[in-house]
N, C-alpha and C positions, 0 to 999 in steps of 0.2 A: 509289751515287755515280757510277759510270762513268757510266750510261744518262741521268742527270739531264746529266754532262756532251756526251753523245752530242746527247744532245735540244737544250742550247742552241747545240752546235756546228752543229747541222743548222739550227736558226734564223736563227744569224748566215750562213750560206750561201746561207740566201733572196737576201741582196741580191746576193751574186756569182756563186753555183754553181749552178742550180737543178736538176741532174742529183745533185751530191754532197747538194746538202740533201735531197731527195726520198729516196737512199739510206742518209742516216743517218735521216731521221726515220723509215721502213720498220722497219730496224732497232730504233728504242726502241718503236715503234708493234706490233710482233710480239714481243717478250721483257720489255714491262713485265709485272711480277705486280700490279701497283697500279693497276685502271683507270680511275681519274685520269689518270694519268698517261699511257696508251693511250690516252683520251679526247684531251687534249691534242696529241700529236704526233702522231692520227689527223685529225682539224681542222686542223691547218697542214698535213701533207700534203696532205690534197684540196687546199687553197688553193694549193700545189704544182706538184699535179697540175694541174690547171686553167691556173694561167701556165704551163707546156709544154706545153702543147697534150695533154694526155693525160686526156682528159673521160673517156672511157669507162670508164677504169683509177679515176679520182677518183670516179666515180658508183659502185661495184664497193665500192671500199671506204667511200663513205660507206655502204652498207647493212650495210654490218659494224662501223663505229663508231656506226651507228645501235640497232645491237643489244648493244651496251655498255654504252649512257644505261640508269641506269634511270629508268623511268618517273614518278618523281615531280622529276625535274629538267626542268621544262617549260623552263626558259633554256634550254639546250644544245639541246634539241630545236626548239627556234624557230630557235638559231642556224645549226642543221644545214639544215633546211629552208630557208633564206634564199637 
């Protein structure tokens, strides 16, 4: 329950904080046990990452959310790629 609210907190900080949202979605993105849900606030962070100027750190951990998908979810894998 917390990390789900963690996660939408970090969402809604997209539009004002993009330092605090980057550090809450970190946070549900490294202590989910459901990786859906890792999956999820690993994908909005990069997108994150990316508006701060912090590509290097976003491409880093797309290959670590990349290695989460499994392999028979071709969506998520298109989308990561994108």
């Amino acid at each position: 329950m917390r990390l789900r609210t963690v996660f939408e907190l970090g969402i809604a900080e997209t539009d004002t904080d993009g330092d605090a949202a980057a550090a809450h979605l970190r946070e549900v993105f490294e202590s989910a046990s459901d990786p859906e849900v890792a999956i999820q606030a690993g994908t909005v962070l990069i997108r994150t990452l990316m508006f701060l100027g912090r590509g290097e750190e976003a491409y880093e951990l797309l290959e670590t959310v990349r290695g989460k998908v499994p392999a028979d979810a071709e969506e998520i894998l298109r989308m990561l790629d994108a």
